[in-house]
C-alpha positions as CSV (number, residue, x, y, z in Angstrom):
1,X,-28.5,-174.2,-94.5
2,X,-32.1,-174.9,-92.8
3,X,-30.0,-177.6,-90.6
4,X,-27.4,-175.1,-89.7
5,X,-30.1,-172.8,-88.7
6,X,-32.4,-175.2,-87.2
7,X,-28.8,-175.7,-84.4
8,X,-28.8,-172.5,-84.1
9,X,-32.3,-171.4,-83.0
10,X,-31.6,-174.6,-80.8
11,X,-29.1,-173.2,-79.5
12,X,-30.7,-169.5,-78.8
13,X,-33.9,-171.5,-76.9
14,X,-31.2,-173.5,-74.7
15,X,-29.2,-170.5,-73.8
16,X,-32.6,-168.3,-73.1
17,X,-33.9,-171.1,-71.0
18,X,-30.1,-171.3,-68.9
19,X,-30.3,-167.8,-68.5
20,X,-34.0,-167.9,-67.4
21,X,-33.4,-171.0,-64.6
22,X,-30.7,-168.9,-63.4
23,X,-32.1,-165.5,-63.2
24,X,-35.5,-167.0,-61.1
25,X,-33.1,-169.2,-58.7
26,X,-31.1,-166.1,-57.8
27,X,-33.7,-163.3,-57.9
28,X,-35.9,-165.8,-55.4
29,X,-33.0,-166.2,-53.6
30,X,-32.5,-162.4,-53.0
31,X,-35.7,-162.1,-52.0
32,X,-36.3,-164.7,-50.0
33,X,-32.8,-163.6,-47.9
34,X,-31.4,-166.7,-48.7
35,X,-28.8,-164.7,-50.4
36,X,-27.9,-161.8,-48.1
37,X,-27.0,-158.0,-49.1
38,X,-23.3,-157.7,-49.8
39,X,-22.7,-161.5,-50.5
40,X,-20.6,-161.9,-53.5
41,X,-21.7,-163.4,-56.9
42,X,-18.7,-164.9,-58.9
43,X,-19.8,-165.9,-62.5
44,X,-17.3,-169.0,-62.3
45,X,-18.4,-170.1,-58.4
46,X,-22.1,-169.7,-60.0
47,X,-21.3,-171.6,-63.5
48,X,-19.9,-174.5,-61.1
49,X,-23.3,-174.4,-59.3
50,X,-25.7,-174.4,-62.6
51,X,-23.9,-176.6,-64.4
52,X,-23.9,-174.4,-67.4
53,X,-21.5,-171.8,-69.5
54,X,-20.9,-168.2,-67.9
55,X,-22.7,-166.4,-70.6
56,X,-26.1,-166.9,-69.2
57,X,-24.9,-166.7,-66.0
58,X,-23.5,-163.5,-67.2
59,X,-27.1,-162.5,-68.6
60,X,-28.9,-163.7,-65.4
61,X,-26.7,-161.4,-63.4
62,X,-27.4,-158.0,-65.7
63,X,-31.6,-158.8,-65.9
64,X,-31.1,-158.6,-62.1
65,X,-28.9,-155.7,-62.0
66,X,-31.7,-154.1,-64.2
67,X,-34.2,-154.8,-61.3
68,X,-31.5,-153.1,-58.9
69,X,-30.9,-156.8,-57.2
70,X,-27.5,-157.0,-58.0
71,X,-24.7,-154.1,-58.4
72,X,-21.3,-154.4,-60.5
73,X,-18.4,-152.9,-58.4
74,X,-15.5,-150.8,-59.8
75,X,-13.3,-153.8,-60.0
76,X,-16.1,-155.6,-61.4
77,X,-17.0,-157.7,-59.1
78,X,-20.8,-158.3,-58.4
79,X,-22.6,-158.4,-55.3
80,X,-26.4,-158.7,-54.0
81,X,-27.6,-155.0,-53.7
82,X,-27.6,-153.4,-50.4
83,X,-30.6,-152.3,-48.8
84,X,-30.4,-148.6,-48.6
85,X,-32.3,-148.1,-45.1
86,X,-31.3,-144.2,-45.6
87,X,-33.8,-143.7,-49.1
88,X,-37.0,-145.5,-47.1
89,X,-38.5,-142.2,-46.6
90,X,-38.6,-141.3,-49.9
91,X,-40.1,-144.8,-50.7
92,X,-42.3,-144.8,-48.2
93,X,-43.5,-141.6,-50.0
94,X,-44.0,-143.3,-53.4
95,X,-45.4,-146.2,-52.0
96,X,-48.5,-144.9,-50.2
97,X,-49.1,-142.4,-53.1
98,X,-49.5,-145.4,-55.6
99,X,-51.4,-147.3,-53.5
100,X,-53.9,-144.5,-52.8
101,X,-53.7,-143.6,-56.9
102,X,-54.4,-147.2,-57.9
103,X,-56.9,-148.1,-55.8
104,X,-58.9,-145.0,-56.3
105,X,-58.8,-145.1,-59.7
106,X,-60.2,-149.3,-59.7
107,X,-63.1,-147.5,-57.8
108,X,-64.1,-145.1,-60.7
109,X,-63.8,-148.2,-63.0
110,X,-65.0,-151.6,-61.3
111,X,-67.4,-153.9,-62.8
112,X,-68.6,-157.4,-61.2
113,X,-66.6,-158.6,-64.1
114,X,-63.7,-156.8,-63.5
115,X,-63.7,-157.9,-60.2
116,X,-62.5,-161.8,-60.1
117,X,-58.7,-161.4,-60.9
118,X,-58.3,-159.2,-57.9
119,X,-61.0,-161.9,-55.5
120,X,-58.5,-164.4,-56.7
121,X,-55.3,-162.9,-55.5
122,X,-56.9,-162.1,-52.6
123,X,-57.6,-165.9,-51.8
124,X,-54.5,-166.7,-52.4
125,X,-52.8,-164.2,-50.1
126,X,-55.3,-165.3,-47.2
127,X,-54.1,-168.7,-47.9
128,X,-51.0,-167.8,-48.0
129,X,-51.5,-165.7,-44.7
130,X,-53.3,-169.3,-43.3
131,X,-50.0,-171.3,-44.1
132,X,-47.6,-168.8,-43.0
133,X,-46.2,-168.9,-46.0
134,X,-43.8,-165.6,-46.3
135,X,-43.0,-165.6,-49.8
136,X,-45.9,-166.9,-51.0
137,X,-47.1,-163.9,-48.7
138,X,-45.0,-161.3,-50.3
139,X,-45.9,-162.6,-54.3
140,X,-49.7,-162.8,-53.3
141,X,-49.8,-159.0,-52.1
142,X,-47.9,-157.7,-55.4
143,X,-50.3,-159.4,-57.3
144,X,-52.8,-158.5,-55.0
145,X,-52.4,-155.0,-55.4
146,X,-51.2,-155.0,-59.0
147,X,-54.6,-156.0,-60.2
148,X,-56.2,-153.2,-58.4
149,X,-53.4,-151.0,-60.5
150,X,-54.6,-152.5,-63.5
151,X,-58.4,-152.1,-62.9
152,X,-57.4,-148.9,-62.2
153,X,-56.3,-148.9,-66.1
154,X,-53.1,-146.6,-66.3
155,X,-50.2,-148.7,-67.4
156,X,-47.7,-145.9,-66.3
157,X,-49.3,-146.0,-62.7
158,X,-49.0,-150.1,-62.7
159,X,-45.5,-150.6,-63.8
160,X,-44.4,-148.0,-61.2
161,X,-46.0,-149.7,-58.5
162,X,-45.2,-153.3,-59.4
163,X,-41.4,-151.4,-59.3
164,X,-41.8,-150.2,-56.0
165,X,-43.7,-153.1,-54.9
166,X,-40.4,-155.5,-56.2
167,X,-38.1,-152.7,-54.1
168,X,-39.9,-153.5,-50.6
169,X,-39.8,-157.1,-50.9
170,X,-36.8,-157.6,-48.9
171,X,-38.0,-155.1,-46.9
172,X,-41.4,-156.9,-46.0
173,X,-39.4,-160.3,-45.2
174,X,-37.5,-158.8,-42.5
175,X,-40.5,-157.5,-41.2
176,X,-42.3,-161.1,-41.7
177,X,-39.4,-162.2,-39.3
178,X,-40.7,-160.5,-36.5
179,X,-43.9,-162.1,-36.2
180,X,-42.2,-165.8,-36.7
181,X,-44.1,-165.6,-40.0
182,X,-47.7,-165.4,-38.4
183,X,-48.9,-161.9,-40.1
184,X,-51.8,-160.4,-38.3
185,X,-55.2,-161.5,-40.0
186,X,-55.4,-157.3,-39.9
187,X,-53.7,-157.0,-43.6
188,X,-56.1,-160.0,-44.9
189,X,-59.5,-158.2,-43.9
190,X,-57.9,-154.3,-44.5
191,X,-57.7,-156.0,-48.5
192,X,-61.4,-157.3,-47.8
193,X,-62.3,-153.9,-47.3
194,X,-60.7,-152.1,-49.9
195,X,-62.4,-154.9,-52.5
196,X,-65.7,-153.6,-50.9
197,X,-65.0,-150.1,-51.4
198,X,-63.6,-150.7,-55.3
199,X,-66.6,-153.0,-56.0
200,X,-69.7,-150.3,-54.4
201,X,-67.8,-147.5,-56.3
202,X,-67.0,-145.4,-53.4
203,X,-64.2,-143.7,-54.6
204,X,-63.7,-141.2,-51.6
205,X,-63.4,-144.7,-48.7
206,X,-61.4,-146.6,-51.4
207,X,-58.8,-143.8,-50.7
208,X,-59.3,-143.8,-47.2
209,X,-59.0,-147.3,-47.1
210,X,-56.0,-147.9,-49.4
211,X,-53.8,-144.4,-47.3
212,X,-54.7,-146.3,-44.3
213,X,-53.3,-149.2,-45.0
214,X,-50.3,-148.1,-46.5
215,X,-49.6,-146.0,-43.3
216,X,-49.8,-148.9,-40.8
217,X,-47.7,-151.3,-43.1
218,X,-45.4,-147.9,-43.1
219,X,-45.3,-147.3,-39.6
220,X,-45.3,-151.0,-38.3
221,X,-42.1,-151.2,-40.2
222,X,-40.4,-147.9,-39.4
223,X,-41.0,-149.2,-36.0
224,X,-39.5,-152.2,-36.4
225,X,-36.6,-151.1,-38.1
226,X,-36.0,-147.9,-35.2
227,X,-36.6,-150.7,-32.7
228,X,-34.1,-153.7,-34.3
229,X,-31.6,-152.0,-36.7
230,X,-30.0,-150.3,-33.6
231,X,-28.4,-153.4,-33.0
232,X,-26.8,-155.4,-35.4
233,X,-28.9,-158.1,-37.3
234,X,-28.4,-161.0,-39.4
235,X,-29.5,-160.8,-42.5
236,X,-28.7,-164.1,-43.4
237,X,-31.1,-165.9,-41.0
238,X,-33.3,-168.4,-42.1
């Protein structure tokens, strides 16, 4: 009997693991534009590719439909989610209200001590900046900005914007595009700023700072969609 279930916890690690590799290939993958919105994702095409069973295939596909990645169609077919374009408003909303929330709230609670997690994500998104690195770019920021959420110290306020931060990925890559990768050094010192602001305690110009920023990442991408989405663009470019 301990053999038997020995196999079978064996078994349980293996498929966890299989479903794992496939859910970070794919979700990177979706991110990253490598996989376009619209493109079909057939569980036997995708078995073929992973070498591995369709269950955690199967698995891999509804952790990503959780994150709204992926969507199931009536006839049950499933297909990298579109971006809806016509809800950015509304997100664009959310998203400078969280950043204004969080980093206001790290203000009212910073300590030298609490300060090195958000330093070192802040190296590590100038780095990535340096390299012109966009996904690299686009993980450092989240994490970047999720620290300050956490600082901040409501865990309702930092699962929400990690959520919305996940949304605008593919969002932020397209824009990334239109400076060939080579973001303006602007973003790296606006975060320098904001880690002043959070570390003197100056609640009032960590909100400042943090509405600003939101806003010109908002508007530089509004623009940029207004100015490029008129004409039809290839989503699937490298």
């Amino acid at each position: 009997m301990a053999h038997i279930e020995a196999e079978e916890s064996d078994f349980r690690r293996a498929r966890g693991t299989g479903t794992q590799s496939v859910y970070t290939v794919l979700r990177k993958e979706i991110l990253d534009m490598t996989l376009p919105p619209g493109d079909a994702l057939e569980e036997v095409r995708l078995s073929e590719r992973f070498g591995m069973s369709r269950t955690p295939v199967r698995e891999a596909l509804l952790r990503l439909s959780g994150e709204g990645l992926v969507t199931t169609l009536p006839n049950r077919n499933t297909i990298v989610s579109q971006i809806d374009f016509a809800a950015l408003p509304t997100y664009f909303d959310a998203l400078t209200l969280m950043y204004r929330v969080t980093t206001r709230g790290a203000a009212q609670r910073a300590t030298p001590e609490a300060m090195g997690n958000i330093r070192k994500r802040q190296e590590e998104f100038a780095a990535a900046v340096t390299a012109r690195d966009a996904m690299a770019m686009i993980e450092a920021n989240r994490e970047f900005h999720v620290a300050i959420a956490e600082l901040a110290g409501n865990s309702y306020y930092t699962a929400f914007f990690s959520r919305l931060l996940d949304e605008g990925r593919r969002i932020l890559r397209l824009y990334y595009r239109t400076f060939d990768d080579r973001l303006p050094r602007q973003y790296v010192d606006e975060h320098e700023e904001m880690i002043a602001a959070i570390e003197e305690r100056k609640v009032e110009l960590a909100d400042k700072l943090a509405s600003k920023h939101a806003e010109q990442i908002v508007k530089q991408i509004q623009d940029y969609l207004a100015r490029d989405l008129n004409d039809p663009i290839d989503l699937s470019a490298g």
